[in-house]
N, C-alpha and C positions, 0 to 999 in steps of 0.2 A: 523599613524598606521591604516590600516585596520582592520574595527570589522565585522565580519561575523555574522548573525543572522538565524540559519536555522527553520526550519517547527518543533514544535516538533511531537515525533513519540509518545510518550506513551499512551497507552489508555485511553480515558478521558482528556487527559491532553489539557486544551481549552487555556492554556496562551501564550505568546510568550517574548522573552528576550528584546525585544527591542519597545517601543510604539513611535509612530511618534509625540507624543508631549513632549518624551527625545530626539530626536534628535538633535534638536537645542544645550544642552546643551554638546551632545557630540562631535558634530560638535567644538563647542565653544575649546572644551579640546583640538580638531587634530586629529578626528577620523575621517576618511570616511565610510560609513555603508553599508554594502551588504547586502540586506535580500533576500531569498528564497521566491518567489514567492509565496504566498498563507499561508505565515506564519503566519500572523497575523488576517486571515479570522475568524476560530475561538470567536477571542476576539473582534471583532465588527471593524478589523482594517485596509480596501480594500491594494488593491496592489497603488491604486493610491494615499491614504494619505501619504502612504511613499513615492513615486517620488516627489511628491508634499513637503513634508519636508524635499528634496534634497536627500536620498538615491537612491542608486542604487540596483535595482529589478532584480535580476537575476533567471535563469530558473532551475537550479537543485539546489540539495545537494552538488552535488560532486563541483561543481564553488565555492559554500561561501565557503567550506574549503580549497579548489585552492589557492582561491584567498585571503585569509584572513591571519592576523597575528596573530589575536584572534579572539576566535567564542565565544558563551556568549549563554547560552540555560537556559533552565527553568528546563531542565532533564540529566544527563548523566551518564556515569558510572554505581555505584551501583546505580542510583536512576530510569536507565532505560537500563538494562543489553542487552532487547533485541538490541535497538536502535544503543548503542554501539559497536556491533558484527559486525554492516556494518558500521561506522563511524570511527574503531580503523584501517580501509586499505582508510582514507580520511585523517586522520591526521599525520603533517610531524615533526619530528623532533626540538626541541625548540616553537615550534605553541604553542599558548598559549589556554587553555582552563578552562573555569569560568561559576560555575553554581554551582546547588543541585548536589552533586555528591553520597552523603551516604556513606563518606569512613570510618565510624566508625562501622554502622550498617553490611556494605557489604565491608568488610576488601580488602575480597580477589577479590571482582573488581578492587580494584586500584591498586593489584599487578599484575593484567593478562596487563591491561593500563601501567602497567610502561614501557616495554621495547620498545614501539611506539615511546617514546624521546619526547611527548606532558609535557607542562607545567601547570598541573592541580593544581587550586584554587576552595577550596570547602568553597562557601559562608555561608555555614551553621557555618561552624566553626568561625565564625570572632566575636574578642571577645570583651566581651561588655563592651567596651572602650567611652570615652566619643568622641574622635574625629571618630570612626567606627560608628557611630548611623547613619550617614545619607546611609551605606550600609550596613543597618541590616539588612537581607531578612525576618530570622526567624520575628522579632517584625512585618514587614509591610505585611505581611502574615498570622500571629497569629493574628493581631487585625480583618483583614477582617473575619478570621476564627470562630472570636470570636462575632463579629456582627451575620453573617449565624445562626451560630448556635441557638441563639435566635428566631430568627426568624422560625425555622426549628420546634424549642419548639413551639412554638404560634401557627402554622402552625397545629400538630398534636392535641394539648390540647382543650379539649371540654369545655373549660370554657374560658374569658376573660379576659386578663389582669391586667386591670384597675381597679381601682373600678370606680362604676358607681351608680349616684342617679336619678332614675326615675320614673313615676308617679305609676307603678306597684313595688316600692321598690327597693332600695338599694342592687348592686351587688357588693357582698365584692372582695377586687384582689387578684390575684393567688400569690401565696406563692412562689416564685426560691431560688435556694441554687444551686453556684458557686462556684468548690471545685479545689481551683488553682488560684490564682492570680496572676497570670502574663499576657501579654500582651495582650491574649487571652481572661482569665478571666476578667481580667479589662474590656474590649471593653465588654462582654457577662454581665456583671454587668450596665455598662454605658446602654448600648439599651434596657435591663430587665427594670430600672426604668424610661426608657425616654415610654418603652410602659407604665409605672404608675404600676407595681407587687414592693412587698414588697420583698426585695432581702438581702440575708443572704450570706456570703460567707466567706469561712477558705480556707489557706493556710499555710504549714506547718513552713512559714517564717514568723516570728512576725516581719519582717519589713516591710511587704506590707500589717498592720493595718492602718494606716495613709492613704494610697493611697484610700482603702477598704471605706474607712468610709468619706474621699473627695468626693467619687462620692453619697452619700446617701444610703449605705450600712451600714449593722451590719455585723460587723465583729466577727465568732464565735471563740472563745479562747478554747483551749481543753487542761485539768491538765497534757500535759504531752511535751518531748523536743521537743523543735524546728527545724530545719534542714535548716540555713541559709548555703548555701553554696560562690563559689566564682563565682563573675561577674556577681551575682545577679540571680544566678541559685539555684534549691535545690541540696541539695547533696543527693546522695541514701545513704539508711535507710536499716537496715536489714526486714526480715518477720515478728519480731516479734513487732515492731513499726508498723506497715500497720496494723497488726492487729488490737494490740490496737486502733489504730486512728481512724478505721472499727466499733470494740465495740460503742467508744464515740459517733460515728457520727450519726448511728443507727437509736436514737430516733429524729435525727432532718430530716434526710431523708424520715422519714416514715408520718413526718407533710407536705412535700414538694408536692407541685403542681407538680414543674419542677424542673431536677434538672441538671446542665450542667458542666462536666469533662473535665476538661484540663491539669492534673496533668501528668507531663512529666520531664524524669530527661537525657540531650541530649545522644546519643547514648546506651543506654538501655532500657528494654522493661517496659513499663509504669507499677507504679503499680497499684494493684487490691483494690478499697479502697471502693468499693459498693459491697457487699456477694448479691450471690442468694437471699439468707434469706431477706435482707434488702428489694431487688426488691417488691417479694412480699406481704412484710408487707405495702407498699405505698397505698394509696387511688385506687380505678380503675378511669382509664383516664388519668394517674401520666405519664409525658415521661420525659424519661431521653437521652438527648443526650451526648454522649460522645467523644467530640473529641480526646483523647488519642486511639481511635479504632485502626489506622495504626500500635500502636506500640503497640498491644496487649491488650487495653482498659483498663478501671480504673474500668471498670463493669465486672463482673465477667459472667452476661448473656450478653454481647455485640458481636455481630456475624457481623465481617467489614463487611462492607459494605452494611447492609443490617438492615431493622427494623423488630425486632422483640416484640411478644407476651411474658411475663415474669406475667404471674398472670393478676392482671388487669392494669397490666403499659406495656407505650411503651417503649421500647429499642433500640434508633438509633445509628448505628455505620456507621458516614459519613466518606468516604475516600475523600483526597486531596479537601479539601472545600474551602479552595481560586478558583479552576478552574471554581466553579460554579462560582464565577462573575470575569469574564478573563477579562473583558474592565478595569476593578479600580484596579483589582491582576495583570494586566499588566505594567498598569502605574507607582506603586509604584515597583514593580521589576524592572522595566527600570532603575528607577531612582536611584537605589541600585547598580545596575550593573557599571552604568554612574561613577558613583562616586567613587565606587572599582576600577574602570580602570583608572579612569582621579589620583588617589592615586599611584595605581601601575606605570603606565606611568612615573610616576616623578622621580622612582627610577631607581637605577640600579641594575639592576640582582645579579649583589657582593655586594649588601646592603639589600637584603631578607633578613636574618640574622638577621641583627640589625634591621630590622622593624619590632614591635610588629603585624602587621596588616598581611603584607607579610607572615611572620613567622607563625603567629596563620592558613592560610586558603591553603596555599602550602603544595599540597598532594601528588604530583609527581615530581621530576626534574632531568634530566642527566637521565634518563632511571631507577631511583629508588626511593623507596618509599623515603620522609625524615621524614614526618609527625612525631614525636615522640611517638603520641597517639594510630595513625592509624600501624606504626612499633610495637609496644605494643603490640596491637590486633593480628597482624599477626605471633606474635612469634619469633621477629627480635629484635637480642640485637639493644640499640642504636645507634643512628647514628658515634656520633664522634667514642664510641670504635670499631665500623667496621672500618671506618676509619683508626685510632690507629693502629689496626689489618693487 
């Protein structure tokens, strides 16, 4: 099978699908690799490491999809509407195509894609399975996201982390609170105490206290339900729960040095779990980074993409923060991808169906949506009683 790997077009977007130190192992699977010339400059990754790792370097866009049997990008679809306008007259019939595609968020991209006859898998969706972990995007994406982000705190905050004892006296350390613990929060907890801050973190899942408090965390308990959901996701909550958990949280936010947002529930808009109110009762110098910003922030003052002023605290709302480090958010997408495909490969097309994995990220095939979630969204009874019908 030929894997096509093109240039991505999004803006910002500094990663590429394929890193020349996956190559070997996709080689290994029966892949031969086309990449687009300049694809991997961005992420720190010349045209000659890939010849050099045995791919072949070709000169346009329009060749890797020529010539490819599956193309594999970091963007497509809903997740890079424009890009797709000139790639939906490059792709052929049964072509297989595998990446972030955002068919939950951006429904109706994957129906304008359907009748091109491409064979779209949307990585995001692959469920969290014990044998899918080594092609998780979301997790190997969120933990780098979740490292930055730290960092990004440290970065703005007019005080130091650590605590420190020196001949002018003892500098006591910054106070963080981590509101999300998932893969993201976890790694934004793990780097908070590795710089030496006293780190506090809730999440609406009382089963991610154990992990919380493994890495040298307090784990903050709040008197009211839990929202474990499935495959280790939260489930959404109504308004009137966000509130409440808002009220409780209040008085711990407004003791916080730093305080860093990763509460996300997958295809719906993040909720709102920091009020204005809150911002400004914080200390001055107080930042709060938010990675839920892309999908409408957990911060009530967060404006993507941009930092803002909110009283005496700062307000960062990062977009796509894996692409700031594209060499390491490369590697670990490659290797995610490698392993979706060398999975898929094994099967056969009449056995998507029966493959939970298949089944869960197949968002296009035969010219229509199947997706049952992403059908849902668009307003489309199910698949079999269309079928039936």
């Amino acid at each position: 099978m030929k894997l096509g790997i093109p240039r991505e077009a999004y803006p910002g977007e500094r990663r590429v699908a394929m890193a020349p130190a996956a190559v070997a192992a996709a080689k290994k699977a029966g892949f031969e690799i086309l990449v687009e010339s300049g694809a991997g400059s961005a992420a720190g990754f010349p045209d000659a490491d890939y010849s050099a790792a045995g791919c072949a370097v070709v000169g346009s866009r329009a060749e890797v999809f020529a010539q490819s049997d599956a193309v594999a990008m970091v963007r497509s679809l809903g997740a890079d509407p424009a890009s797709w306008a000139t790639d939906s007259a490059l792709v052929r019939p049964g072509q297989m195509l595998v990446g972030h595609l955002e068919p939950l968020s951006e429904a109706s991209a994957a129906a304008l894609a359907a009748p091109s006859g491409v064979k779209a898998f949307a990585l995001e969706l692959l469920p969290r399975i014990t044998r899918a972990q080594t092609m998780d995007v979301l997790s190997s994406q969120a933990s780098l996201a979740g490292y930055k982000a730290v960092l990004m705190a440290a970065n703005h905050l007019p005080k130091l982390f650590p605590m420190m004892m020196t001949a002018a006296g003892t500098i006591t350390p910054s106070k963080v609170f981590v509101v999300g613990a998932g893969v993201a929060g976890l790694q934004a907890i793990a780097t908070a105490k590795r710089l030496g801050a006293i780190v506090t973190a809730y999440d609406v899942r009382a089963a991610v206290k154990e992990q919380v408090e493994s890495l040298g965390a307090k784990f903050l308990e709040l008197p009211m339900e839990t929202a474990d959901g499935q495959g280790g996701y939260a489930k959404a909550m109504d308004e009137a729960f966000y509130r409440r958990q808002a009220e409780l949280m209040a008085g711990v936010v407004a003791d916080m040095d730093v305080v860093v947002t990763t509460a996300a529930v997958p295809g719906r808009t993040a909720p709102v779990l920091i009020s204005r109110d809150m911002v400004l009762a914080m200390r001055p110098g107080s930042v709060i980074v938010d990675l839920a910003a892309e999908r409408g922030g957990n911060c009530e003052a967060t404006v993507a993409g941009q930092s803002v002023e909110c009283g005496g605290a700062t307000v960062i709302g990062p977009l796509n923060v894996p692409a700031s480090l594209p060499f390491h958010s490369s590697q670990l997408y490659a290797r995610n991808v490698v392993a979706f495909l060398t999975h898929i490969k094994g099967l056969n097309a009449e056995s998507f169906g029966g493959d939970e994995i298949a089944q869960g990220t197949l968002v296009i095939d035969q010219g229509e949506v199947v997706h049952p979630l992403v059908r849902e969204r668009l307003g489309l009874e199910p698949r079999a009683a269309a079928i039936q019908a």
